[in-house]
C-alpha positions as CSV (number, residue, x, y, z in Angstrom):
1,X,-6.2,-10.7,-30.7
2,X,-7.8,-11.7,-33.8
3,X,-11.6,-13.0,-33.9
4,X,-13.8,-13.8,-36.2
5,X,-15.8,-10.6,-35.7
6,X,-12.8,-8.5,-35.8
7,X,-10.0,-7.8,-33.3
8,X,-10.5,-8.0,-29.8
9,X,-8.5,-6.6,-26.9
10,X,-9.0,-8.8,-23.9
11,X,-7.3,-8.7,-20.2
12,X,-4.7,-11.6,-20.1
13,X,-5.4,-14.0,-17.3
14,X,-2.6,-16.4,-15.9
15,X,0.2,-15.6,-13.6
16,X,1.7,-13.3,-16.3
17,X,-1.4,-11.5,-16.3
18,X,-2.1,-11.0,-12.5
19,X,1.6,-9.7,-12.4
20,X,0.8,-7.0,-14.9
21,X,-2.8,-6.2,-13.6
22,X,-0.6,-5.8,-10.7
23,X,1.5,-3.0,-12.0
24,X,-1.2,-1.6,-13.7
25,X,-3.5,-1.1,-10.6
26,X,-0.3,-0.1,-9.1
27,X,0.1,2.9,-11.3
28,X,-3.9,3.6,-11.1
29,X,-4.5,2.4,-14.7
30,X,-8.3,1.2,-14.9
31,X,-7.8,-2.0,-17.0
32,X,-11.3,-2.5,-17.6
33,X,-11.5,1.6,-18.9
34,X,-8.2,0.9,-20.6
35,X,-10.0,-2.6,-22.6
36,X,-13.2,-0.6,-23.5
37,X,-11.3,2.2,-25.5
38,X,-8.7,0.3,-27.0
39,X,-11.6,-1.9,-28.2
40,X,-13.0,1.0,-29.4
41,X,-10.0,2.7,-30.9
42,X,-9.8,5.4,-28.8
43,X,-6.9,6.7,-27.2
44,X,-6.4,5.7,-23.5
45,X,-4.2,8.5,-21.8
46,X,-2.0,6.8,-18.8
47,X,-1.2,9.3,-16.0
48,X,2.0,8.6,-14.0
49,X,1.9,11.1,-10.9
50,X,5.8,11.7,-9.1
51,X,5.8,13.0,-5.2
52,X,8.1,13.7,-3.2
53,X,9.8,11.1,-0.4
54,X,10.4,11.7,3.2
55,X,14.4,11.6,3.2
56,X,15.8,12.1,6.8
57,X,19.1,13.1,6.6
58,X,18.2,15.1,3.8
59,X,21.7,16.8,2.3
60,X,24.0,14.9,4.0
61,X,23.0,11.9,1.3
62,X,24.2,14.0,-1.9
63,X,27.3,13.9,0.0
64,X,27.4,10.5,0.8
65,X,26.5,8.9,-2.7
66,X,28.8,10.7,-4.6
67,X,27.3,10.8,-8.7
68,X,23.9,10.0,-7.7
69,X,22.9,12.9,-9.8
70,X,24.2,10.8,-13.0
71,X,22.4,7.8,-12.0
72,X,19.6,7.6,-14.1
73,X,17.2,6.4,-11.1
74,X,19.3,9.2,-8.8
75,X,19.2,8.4,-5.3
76,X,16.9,5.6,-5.6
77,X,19.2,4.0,-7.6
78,X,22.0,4.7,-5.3
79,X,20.0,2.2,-2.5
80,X,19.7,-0.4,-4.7
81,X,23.2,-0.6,-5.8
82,X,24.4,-0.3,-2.4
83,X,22.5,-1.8,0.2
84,X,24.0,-0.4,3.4
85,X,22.3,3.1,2.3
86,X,19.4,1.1,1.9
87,X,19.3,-0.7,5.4
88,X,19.7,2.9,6.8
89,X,17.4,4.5,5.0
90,X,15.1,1.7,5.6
91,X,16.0,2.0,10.0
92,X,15.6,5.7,10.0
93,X,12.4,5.4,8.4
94,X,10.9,2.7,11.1
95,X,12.0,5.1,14.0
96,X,10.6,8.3,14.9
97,X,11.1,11.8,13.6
98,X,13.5,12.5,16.8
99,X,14.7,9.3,17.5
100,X,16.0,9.5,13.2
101,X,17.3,13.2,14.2
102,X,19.3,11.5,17.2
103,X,20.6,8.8,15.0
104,X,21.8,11.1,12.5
105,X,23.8,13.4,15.0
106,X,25.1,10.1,17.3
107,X,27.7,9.0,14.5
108,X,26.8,11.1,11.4
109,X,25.4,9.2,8.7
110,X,27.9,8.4,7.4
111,X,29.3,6.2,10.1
112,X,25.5,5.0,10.2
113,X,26.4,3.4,6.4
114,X,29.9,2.8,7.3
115,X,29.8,1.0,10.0
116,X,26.1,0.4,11.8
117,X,23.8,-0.4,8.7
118,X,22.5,-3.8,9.6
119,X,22.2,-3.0,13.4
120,X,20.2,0.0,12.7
121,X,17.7,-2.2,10.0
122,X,17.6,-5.2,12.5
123,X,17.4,-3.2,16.2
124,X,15.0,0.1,14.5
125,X,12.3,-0.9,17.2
126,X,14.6,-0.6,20.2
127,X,15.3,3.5,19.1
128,X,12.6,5.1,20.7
129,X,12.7,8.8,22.6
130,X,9.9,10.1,24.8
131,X,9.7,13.4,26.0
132,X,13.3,14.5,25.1
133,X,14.4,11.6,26.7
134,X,15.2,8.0,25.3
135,X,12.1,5.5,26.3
136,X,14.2,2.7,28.2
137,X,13.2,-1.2,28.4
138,X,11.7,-1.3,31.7
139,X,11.4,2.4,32.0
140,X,12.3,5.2,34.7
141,X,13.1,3.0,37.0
142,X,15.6,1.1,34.5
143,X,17.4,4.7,33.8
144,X,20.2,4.3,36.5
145,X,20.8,0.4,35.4
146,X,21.1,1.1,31.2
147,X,23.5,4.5,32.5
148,X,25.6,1.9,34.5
149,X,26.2,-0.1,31.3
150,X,26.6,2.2,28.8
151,X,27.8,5.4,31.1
152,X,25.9,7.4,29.2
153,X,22.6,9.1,31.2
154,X,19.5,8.5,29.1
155,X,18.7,12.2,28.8
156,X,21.5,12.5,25.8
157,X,20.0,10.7,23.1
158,X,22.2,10.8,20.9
159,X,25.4,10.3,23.2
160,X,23.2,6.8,24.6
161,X,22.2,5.5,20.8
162,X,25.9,5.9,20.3
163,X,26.5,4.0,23.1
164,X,24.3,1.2,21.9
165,X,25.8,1.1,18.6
166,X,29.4,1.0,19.4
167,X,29.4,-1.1,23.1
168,X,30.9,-4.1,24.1
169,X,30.6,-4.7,19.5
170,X,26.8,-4.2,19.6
171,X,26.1,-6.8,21.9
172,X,24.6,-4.8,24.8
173,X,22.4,-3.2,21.6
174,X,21.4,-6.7,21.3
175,X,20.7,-7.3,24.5
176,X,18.8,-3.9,25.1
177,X,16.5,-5.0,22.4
178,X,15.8,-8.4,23.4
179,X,14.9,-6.8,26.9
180,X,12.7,-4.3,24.4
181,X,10.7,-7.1,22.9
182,X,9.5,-8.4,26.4
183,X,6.5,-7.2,28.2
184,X,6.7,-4.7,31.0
185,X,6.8,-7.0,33.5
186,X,9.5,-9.2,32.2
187,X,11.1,-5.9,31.5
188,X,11.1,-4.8,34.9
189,X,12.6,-8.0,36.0
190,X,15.0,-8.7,33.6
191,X,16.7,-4.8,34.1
192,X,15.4,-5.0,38.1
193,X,19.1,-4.0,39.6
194,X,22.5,-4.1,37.1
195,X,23.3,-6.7,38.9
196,X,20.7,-8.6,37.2
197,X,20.9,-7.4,34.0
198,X,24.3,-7.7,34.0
199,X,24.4,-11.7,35.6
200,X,21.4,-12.3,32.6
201,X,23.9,-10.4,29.9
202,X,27.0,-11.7,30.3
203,X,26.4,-15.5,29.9
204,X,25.3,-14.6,26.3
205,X,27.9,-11.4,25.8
206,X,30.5,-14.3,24.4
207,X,28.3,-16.8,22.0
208,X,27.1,-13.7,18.9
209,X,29.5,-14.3,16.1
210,X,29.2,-14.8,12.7
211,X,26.9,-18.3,12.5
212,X,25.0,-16.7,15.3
213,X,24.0,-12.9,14.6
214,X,23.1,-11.1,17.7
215,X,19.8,-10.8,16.7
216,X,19.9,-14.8,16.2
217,X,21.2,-15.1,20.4
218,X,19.4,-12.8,21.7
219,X,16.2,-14.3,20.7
220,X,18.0,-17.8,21.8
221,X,18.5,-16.5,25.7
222,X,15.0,-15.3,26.1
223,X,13.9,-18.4,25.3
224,X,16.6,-20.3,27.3
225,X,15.7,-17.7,30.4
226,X,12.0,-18.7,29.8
227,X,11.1,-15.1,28.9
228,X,10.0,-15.2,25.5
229,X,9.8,-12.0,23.6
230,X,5.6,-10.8,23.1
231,X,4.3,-11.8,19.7
């Protein structure tokens, strides 16, 4: 800007200015560095650095998004435009190196985008292995009562997400979760015998449609049961 001493190069307050001291701090630009040379017409040299992402699935994407090599953004660019890759990228990314690997191998990836995109963003938490072995709401002694529902033993992680995903239209996946969310001694109740779990499920198995989400009833019955999910 123009002063009567000369010009001036000042940081710009307002919100305007906080968004693009933001961006600037974002991209490790010292602003205050950046004033001082401008000021004194010097060159300021900007450094953008590029890395490499994590990208589980890793080839089977290029075959997925077909042209994402002409995108200008590439892949990236891909998620944004379509946001089932996004929500899967997004789940595999909150779970676990082996529990992402399971994942992948249950339906392939692309029936992950096809078909489970918004369960696997919304139930990431529940997808847990331990061991070689899935790590069940209410543990060991839970294996025989999750096997009974899903007929699919524990110890075949891949074989029991599929399960999850595809059962009953997701519903025991919400369930599983909602049991997930709990603390171990609710846990331990609420998947005691599969008689129980089953006489807590099914009053709840009929009421997930569209204006309520299983994510949306599941939370509902815990807190109808009294059995709040932990904060």
């Amino acid at each position: 800007m123009d002063t009567p001493l000369g010009a001036s190069v000042e940081i710009e307050d307002g919100p305007t200015g906080e968004f693009r001291q933001g961006v600037a701090a974002a991209l490790g630009i010292d602003g205050v560095a950046m004033q001082d040379a401008l000021q004194s017409v010097r060159s300021f040299t900007v450094e953008l650095r590029s890395d490499a992402a994590r990208l589980v699935g890793g080839d089977a994407w290029n075959e997925i998004v077909s042209g994402a090599q002409t995108l200008p953004g590439g892949l990236a660019e891909a998620f944004v435009r379509d946001m089932r890759l996004a929500r899967v990228y997004a789940g595999l990314s909150l779970v676990g190196p082996e529990a992402a690997a399971a994942l992948v191998a249950s339906t392939g990836l692309r029936g992950l985008v096809e078909r489970h995109s918004s369960q696997l963003v919304r139930y990431s938490a529940a997808f847990v292995i331990r061991d070689g072995s899935v790590a069940l709401p209410g543990g060991e002694p839970a294996s025989a009562v999750w096997e009974n529902f899903l007929h699919v033993k524990p110890a075949r992680p891949a074989a029991f997400f599929r399960a999850l995903l595809e059962h009953d239209g997701g519903k025991v996946l919400a369930f599983y979760y909602a049991v997930s969310q709990c603390d171990p001694r609710r846990q331990a109740y609420l998947v005691s015998s599969t008689a129980q779990a089953a006489r807590l499920y099914q009053p709840k198995s009929g009421s997930c449609d569209r204006q309520n989400p299983p994510s949306t009833c599941s939370r509902n019955w815990l807190q109808q049961k009294r059995l709040s999910p932990r904060r």
